[in-house]
C-alpha positions as CSV (number, residue, x, y, z in Angstrom):
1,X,218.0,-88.1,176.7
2,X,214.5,-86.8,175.5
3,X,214.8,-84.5,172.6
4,X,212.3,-82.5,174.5
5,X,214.7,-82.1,177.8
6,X,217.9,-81.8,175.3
7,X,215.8,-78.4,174.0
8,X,214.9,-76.7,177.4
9,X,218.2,-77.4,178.7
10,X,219.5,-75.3,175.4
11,X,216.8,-72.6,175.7
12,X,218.1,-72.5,179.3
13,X,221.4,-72.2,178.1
14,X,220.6,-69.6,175.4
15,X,218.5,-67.3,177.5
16,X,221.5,-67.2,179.6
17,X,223.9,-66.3,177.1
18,X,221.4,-63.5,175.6
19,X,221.2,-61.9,179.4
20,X,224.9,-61.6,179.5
21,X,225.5,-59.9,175.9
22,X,227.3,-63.6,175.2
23,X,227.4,-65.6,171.8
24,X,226.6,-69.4,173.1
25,X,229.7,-70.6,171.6
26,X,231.2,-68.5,174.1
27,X,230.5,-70.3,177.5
28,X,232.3,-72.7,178.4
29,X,231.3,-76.0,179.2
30,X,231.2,-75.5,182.9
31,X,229.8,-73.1,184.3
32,X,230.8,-71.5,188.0
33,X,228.1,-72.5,190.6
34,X,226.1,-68.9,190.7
35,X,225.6,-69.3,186.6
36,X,224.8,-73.0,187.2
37,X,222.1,-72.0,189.4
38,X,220.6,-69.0,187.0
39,X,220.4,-71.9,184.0
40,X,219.2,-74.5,186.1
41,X,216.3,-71.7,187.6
42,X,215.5,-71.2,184.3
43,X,215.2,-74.7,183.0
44,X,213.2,-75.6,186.1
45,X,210.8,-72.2,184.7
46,X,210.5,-73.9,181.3
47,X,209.7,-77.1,182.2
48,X,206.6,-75.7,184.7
49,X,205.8,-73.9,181.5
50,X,205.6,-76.9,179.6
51,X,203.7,-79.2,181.9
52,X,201.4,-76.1,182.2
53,X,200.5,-75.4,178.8
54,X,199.9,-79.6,178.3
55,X,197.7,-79.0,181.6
56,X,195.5,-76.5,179.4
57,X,195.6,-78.0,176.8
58,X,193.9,-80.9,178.4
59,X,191.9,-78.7,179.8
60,X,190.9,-76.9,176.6
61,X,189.6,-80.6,175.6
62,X,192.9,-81.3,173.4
63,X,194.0,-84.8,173.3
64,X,198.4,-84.3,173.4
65,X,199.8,-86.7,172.5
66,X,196.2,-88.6,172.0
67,X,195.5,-89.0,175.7
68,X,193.2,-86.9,177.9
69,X,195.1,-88.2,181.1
70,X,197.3,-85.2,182.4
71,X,199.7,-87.6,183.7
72,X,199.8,-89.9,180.5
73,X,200.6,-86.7,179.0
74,X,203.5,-85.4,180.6
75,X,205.5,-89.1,180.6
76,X,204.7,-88.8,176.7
77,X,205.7,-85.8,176.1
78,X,208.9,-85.6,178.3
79,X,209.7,-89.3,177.6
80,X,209.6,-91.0,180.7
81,X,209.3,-94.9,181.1
């Protein structure tokens, strides 16, 4: 998995653990359906915040990743094939 993926899934997972007072060590590996839901929410949040902060970027006339193509980007940075 993409490095970059692997980290917003822990943010996700962190952020959670911080709302409920909760060391991360603490959850356990699976979570009931409702908590699923609340990470997976807020992975799906930090991912729109990372394709939007590429967008400007772009539009800022930065080159991530050395490309100009938004698109190009994106599969770059979140390691698609």
């Amino acid at each position: 998995m993409n490095n970059q993926i692997q980290e917003l899934k822990t943010q996700a997972l962190e952020w959670f653990a911080r709302e409920r007072g909760l060391e991360l060590v603490h959850l356990s590996p699976t979570l009931d359906p409702l908590s699923q839901m609340q990470v997976d929410e807020k992975f799906a949040k930090l991912i729109v915040r990372e394709c939007a902060m590429l967008y400007q970027s772009i539009d800022n006339g930065n080159r991530p990743h050395g490309t100009d193509d938004y698109l190009t980007a994106l599969d770059l940075h979140f390691g698609a094939q």
